[in-house]
C-alpha positions as a Python dict, from the first residue, in 0.01 Angstrom:
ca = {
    (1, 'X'): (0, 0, 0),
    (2, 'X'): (-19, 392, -119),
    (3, 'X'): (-251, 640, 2),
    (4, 'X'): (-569, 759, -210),
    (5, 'X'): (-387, 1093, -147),
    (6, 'X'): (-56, 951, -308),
    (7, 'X'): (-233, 765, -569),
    (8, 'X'): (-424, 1057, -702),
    (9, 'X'): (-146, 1321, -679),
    (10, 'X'): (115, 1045, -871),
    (11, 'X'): (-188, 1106, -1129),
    (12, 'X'): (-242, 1437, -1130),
    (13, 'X'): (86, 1564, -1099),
    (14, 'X'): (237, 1413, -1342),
    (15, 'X'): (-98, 1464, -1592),
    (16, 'X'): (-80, 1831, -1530),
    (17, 'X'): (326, 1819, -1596),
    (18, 'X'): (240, 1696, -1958),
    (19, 'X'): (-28, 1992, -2037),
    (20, 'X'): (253, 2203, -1921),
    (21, 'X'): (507, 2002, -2180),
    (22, 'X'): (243, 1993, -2460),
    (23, 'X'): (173, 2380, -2432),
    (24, 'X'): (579, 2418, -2495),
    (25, 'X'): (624, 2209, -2737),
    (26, 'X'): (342, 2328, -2979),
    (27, 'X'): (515, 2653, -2975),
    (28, 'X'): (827, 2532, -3032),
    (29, 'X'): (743, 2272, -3308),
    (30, 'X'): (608, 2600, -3471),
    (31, 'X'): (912, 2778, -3441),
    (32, 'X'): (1109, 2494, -3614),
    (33, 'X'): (860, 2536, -3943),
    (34, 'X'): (869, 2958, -3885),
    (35, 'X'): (1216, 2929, -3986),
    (36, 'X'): (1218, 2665, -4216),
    (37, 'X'): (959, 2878, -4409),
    (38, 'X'): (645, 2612, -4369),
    (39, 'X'): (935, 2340, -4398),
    (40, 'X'): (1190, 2198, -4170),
    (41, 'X'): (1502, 1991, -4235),
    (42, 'X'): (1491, 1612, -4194),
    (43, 'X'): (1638, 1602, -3857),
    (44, 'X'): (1360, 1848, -3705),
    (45, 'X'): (1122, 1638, -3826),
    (46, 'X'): (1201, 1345, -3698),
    (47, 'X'): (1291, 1471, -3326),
    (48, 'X'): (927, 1633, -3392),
    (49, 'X'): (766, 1340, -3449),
    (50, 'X'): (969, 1122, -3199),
    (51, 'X'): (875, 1410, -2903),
    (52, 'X'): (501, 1430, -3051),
    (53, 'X'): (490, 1032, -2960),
    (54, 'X'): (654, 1051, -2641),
    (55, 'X'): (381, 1259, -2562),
    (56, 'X'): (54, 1051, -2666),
    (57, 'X'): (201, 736, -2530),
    (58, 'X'): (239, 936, -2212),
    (59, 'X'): (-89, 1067, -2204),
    (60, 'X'): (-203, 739, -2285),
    (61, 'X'): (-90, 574, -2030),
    (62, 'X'): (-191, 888, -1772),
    (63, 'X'): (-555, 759, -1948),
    (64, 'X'): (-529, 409, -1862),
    (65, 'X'): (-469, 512, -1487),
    (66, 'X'): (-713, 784, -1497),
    (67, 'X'): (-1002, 495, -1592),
    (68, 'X'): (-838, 267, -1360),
    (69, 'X'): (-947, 556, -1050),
    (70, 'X'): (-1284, 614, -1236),
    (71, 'X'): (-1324, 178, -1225),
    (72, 'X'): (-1230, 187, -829),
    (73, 'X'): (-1447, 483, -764),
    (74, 'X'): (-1749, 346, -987),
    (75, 'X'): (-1712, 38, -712),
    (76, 'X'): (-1708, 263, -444),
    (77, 'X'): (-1345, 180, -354),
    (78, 'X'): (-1152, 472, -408),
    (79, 'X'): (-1270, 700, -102),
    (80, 'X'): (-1411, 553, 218),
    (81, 'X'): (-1694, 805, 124),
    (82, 'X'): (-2004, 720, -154),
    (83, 'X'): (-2046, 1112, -219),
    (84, 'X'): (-1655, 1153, -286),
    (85, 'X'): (-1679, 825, -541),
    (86, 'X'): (-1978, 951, -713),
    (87, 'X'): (-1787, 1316, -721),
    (88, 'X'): (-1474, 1131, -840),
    (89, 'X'): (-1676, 944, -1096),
    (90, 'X'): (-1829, 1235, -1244),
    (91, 'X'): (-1473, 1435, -1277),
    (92, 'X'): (-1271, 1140, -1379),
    (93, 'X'): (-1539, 1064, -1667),
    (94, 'X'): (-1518, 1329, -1881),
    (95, 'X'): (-1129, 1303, -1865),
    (96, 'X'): (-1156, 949, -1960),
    (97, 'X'): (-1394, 996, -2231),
    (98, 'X'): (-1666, 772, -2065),
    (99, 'X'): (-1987, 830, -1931),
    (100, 'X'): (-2071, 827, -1580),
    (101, 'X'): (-2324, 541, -1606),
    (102, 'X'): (-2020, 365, -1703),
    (103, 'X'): (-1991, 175, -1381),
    (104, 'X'): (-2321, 43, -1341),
    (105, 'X'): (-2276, -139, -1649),
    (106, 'X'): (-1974, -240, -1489),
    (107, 'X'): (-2120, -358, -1238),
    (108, 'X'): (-2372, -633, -1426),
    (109, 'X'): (-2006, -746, -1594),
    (110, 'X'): (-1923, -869, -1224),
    (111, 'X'): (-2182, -1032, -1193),
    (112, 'X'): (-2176, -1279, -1516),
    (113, 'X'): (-1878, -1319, -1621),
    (114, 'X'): (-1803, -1639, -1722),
    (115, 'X'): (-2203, -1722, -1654),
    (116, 'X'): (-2316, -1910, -1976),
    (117, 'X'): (-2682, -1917, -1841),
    (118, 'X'): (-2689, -1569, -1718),
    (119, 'X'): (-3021, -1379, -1806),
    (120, 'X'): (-2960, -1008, -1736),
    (121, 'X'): (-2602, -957, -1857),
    (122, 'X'): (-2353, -1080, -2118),
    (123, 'X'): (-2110, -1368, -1966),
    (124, 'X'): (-1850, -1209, -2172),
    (125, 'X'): (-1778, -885, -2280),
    (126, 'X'): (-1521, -911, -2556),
    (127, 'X'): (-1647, -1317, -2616),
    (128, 'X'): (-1978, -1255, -2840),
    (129, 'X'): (-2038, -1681, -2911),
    (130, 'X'): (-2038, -1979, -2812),
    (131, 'X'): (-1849, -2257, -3066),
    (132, 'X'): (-2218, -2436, -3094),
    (133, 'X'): (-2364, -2046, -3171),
    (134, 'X'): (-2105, -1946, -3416),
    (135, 'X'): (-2226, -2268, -3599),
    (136, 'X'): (-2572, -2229, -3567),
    (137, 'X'): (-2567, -1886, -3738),
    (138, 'X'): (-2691, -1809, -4111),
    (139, 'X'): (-2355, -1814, -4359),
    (140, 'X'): (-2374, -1407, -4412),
    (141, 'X'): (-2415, -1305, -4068),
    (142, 'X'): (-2108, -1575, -3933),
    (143, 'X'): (-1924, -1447, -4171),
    (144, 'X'): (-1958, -1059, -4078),
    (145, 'X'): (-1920, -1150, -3759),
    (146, 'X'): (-1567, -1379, -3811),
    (147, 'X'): (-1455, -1058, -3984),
    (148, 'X'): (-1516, -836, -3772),
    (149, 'X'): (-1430, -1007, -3443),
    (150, 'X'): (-1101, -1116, -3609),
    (151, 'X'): (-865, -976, -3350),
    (152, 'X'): (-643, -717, -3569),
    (153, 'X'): (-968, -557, -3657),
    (154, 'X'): (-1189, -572, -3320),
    (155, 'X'): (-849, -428, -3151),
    (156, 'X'): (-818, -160, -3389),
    (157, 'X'): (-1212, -70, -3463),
    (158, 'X'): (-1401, -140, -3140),
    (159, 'X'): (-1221, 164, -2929),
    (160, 'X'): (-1294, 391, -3169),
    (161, 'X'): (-1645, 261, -3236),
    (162, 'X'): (-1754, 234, -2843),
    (163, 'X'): (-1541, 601, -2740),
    (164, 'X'): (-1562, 808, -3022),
    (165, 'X'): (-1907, 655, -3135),
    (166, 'X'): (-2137, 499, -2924),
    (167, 'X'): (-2042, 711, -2588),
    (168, 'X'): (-2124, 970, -2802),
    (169, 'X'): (-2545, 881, -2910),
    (170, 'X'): (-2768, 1067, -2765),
    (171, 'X'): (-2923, 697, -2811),
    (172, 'X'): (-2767, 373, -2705),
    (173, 'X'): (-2850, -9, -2867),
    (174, 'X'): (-2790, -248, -2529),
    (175, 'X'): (-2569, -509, -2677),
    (176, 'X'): (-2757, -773, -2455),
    (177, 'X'): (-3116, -697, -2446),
    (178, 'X'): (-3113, -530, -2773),
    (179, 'X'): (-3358, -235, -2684),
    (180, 'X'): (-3295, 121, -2792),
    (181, 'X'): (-3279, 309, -2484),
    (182, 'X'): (-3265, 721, -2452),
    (183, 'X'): (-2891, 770, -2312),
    (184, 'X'): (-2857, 1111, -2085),
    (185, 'X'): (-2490, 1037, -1907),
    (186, 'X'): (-2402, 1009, -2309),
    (187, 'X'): (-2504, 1376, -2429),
    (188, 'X'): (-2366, 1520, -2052),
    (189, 'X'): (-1989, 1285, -2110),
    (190, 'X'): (-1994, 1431, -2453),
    (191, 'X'): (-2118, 1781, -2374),
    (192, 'X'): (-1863, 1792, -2079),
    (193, 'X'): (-1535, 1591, -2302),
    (194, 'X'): (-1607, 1866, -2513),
    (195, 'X'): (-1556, 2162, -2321),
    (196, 'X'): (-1293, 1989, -2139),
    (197, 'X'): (-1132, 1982, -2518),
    (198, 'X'): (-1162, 2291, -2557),
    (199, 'X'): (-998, 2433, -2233),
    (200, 'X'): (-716, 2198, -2376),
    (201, 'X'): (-718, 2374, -2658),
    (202, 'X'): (-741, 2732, -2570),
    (203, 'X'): (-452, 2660, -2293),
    (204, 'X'): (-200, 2429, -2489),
    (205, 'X'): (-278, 2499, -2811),
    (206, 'X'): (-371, 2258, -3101),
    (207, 'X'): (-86, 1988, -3054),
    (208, 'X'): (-191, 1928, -2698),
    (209, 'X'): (-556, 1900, -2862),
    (210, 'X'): (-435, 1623, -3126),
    (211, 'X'): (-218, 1439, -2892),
    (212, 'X'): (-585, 1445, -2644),
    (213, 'X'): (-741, 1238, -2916),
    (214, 'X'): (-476, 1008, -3020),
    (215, 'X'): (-383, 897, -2673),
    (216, 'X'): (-766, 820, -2589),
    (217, 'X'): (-774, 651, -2872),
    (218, 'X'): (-449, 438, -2750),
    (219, 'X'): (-553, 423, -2389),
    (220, 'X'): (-893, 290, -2503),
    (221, 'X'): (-730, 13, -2703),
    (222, 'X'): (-496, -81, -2406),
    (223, 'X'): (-792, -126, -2192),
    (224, 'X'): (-993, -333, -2398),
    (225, 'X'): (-707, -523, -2450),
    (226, 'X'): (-606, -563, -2046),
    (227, 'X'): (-1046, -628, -2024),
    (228, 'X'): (-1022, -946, -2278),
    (229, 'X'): (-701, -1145, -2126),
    (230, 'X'): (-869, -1101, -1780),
    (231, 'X'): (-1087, -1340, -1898),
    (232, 'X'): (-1059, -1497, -2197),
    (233, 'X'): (-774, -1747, -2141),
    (234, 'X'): (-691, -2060, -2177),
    (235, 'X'): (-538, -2344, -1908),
    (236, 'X'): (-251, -2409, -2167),
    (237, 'X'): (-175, -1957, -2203),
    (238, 'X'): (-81, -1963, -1812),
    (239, 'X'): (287, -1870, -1740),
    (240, 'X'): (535, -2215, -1748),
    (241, 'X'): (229, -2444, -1888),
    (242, 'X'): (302, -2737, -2109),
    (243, 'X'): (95, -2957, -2286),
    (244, 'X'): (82, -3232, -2043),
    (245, 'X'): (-8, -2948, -1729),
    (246, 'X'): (-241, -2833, -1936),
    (247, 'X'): (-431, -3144, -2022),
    (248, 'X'): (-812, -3184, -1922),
    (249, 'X'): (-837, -2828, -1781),
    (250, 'X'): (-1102, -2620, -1863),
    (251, 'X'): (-1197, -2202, -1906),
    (252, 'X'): (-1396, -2099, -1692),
    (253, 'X'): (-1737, -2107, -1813),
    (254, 'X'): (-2036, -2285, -1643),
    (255, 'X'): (-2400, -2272, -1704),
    (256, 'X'): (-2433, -2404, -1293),
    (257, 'X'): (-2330, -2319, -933),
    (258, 'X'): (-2175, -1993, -1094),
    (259, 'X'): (-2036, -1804, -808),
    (260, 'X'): (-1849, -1454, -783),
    (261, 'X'): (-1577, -1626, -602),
    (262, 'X'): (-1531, -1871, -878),
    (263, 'X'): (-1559, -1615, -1184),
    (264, 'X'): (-1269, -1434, -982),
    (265, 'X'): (-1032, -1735, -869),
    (266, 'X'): (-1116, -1967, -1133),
    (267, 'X'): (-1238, -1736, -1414),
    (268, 'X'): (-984, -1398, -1363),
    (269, 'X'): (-649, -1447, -1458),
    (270, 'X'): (-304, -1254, -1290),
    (271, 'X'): (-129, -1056, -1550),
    (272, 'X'): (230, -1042, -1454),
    (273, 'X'): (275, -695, -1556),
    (274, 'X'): (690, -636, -1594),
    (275, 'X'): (822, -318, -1478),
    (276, 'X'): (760, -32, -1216),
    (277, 'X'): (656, 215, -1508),
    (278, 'X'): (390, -99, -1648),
    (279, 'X'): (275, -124, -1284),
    (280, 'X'): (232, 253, -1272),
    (281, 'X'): (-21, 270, -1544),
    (282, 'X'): (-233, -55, -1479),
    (283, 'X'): (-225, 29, -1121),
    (284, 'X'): (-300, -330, -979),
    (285, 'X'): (-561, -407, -1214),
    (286, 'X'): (-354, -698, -1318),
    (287, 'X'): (-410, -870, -993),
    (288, 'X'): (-823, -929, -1138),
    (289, 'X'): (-850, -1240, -990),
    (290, 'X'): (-841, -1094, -615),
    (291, 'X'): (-1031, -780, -821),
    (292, 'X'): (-1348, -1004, -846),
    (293, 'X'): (-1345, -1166, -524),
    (294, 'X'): (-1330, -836, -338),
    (295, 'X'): (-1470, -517, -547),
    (296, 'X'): (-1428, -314, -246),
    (297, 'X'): (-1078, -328, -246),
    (298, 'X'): (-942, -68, -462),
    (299, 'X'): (-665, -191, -731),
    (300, 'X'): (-423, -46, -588),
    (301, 'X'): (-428, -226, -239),
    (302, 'X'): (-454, -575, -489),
    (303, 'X'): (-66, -610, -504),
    (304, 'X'): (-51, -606, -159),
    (305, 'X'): (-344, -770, -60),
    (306, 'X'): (-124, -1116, -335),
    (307, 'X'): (168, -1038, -148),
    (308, 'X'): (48, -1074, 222),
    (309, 'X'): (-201, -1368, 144),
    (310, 'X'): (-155, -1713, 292),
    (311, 'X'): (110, -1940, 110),
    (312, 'X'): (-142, -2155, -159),
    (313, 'X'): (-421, -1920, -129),
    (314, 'X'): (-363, -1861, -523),
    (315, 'X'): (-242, -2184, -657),
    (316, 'X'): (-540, -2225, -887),
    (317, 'X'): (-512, -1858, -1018),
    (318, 'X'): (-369, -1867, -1384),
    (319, 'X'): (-81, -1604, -1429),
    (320, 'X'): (-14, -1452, -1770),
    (321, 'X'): (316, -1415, -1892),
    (322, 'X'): (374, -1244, -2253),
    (323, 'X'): (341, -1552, -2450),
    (324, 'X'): (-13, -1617, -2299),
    (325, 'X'): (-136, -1280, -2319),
    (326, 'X'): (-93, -1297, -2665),
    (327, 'X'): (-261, -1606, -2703),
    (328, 'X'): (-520, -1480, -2522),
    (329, 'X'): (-538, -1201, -2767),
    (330, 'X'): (-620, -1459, -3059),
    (331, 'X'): (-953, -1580, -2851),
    (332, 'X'): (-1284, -1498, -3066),
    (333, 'X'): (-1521, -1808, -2912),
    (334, 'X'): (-1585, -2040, -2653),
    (335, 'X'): (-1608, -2397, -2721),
    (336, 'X'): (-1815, -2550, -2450),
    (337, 'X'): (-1796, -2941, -2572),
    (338, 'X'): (-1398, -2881, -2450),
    (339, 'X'): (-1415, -2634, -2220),
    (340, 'X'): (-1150, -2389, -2417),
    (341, 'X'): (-1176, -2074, -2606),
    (342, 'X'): (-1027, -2042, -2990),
}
């Protein structure tokens, strides 16, 4: 497996090659309207737009790798060192848009998921009910709820909501315990995203500024996307299942004997991310059942770490193809009577 060294410098490198790209292009976009008086023919728009997309996309995905370092850090995995992962945490935060309490919160995530009976954190993130819960629920509230956990619109709203919004209060709801709580690492991300915004825009210009937004915007949505189908799968969504493979199987979700190593081998699924450039951006996060088993191990030892394990140490380990990712994607509830989300 790479280096931290090599890891970080295939993130900054690149990330500081694309300031460089968006400071150019901003002039040059300008120049193309300069001499189209405030206009420009339809072919100069278009390659404008097309290179102005390049560009968020690649940011975005620089994002998604950026929070993948600040996740390994925030575990303590990135440096051998706890005062170069706190250091790391702090810088990679405000480039990521997230606060540095971030991985704390994190933290209670590992150590619930897929617990139905757990008491001090959510069992599920992205998974807000139970089947029985949904139906206990008054008609208005099931109904706001339904609408606004229907996937197009929880995929589309809830990155904007939780980045640009709720990162952002000086005051934060906790989604579990429901207590307001005074939020510091919120007014110092915000305080800090902002002058990192401006440097952005003082040294690239306002294009490099918009395309800032957008791609957080994009890499946010990515991530909570990559977050859900780590989890929130189903027996019959794993990679060459049919039907009859499928039969009697169960999600993971258990209100006993919950254990860390079952919410990771039973309860984490392996994303099989196509592509060297895919792999580049998740950086190994797809491998999240070996993720939750071992937090120490940063993501980017986790291909490895598949690779070199004893033949049938991962036979029970669903994979995730394309077909069941997005069937994972349609997953709003858990139905514990079957054992399956829907």
């Amino acid at each position: 497996p790479p280096s931290q060294a090599r890891v970080i410098l295939a993130t900054a490198v690149p990330l500081a090659a694309l300031y460089g790209a968006l400071a150019m292009a901003g002039p040059w976009m300008g120049a193309k309207l300069a001499i189209g008086g405030g206009s420009a023919p339809l072919s100069s728009v278009a390659a404008m737009v097309v290179t102005f997309t390049l560009l968020v996309l690649a940011r975005a995905a620089l994002f998604v790798r950026s929070f993948m370092l600040l996740h390994d850090a925030g575990h303590g995995a990135l440096f051998p060192s706890p005062a170069l992962n706190r250091g790391a945490t702090w810088a990679l935060s405000f480039l990521v848009l997230t606060p540095a309490d971030w991985p704390a919160k994190h933290r209670r995530h590992h150590g619930a998921a897929g617990n139905l009976a757990a008491q001090d954190a959510p069992w599920s993130d992205t998974v807000f009910v139970t089947s029985a819960e949904r139906a206990a629920m008054a008609p208005l509230p099931r109904a706001l709820m339904d609408a606004g956990r229907y996937p197009p619109v929880f995929f589309v709203l809830a990155p904007a909501l939780v980045w640009f919004f709720r990162y952002r209060m000086p005051v934060q709801l906790d989604t579990f315990s429901g207590r307001l709580a005074w939020a510091p690492h919120n007014v110092v991300n915000t305080l800090g995203a902002a002058l990192w915004m401006a440097g952005v825009y003082h040294l690239a210009g306002p294009l490099a500024l918009a395309c800032e937004l957008l791609a957080a915007y994009v890499g946010a949505a990515v991530g909570l996307a990559l977050f859900h189908v780590q989890h929130a799968y189903n027996p019959a969504d794993a990679e060459g299942a049919t039907a009859e493979s499928a039969a009697g199987k169960r999600a993971y979700g258990v209100r006993e004997n919950w254990s860390a190593r079952d919410a990771g081998l039973k309860g984490s699924s392996h994303l099989l991310v196509p592509g060297a450039l895919a792999r580049y951006v998740t950086l190994g996060i797809e491998y999240h059942h070996i993720h939750h088993f071992k937090t120490s191990l940063p993501c980017y030892k986790l291909r490895a770490c598949h690779d070199e394990a004893p033949e049938g140490l991962w036979d029970g380990v669903t994979e995730l193809g394309a077909r069941g990712v997005w069937s994972a994607l349609w997953n709003t509830r858990y139905n514990e009577s079957t054992g399956l989300y829907e």
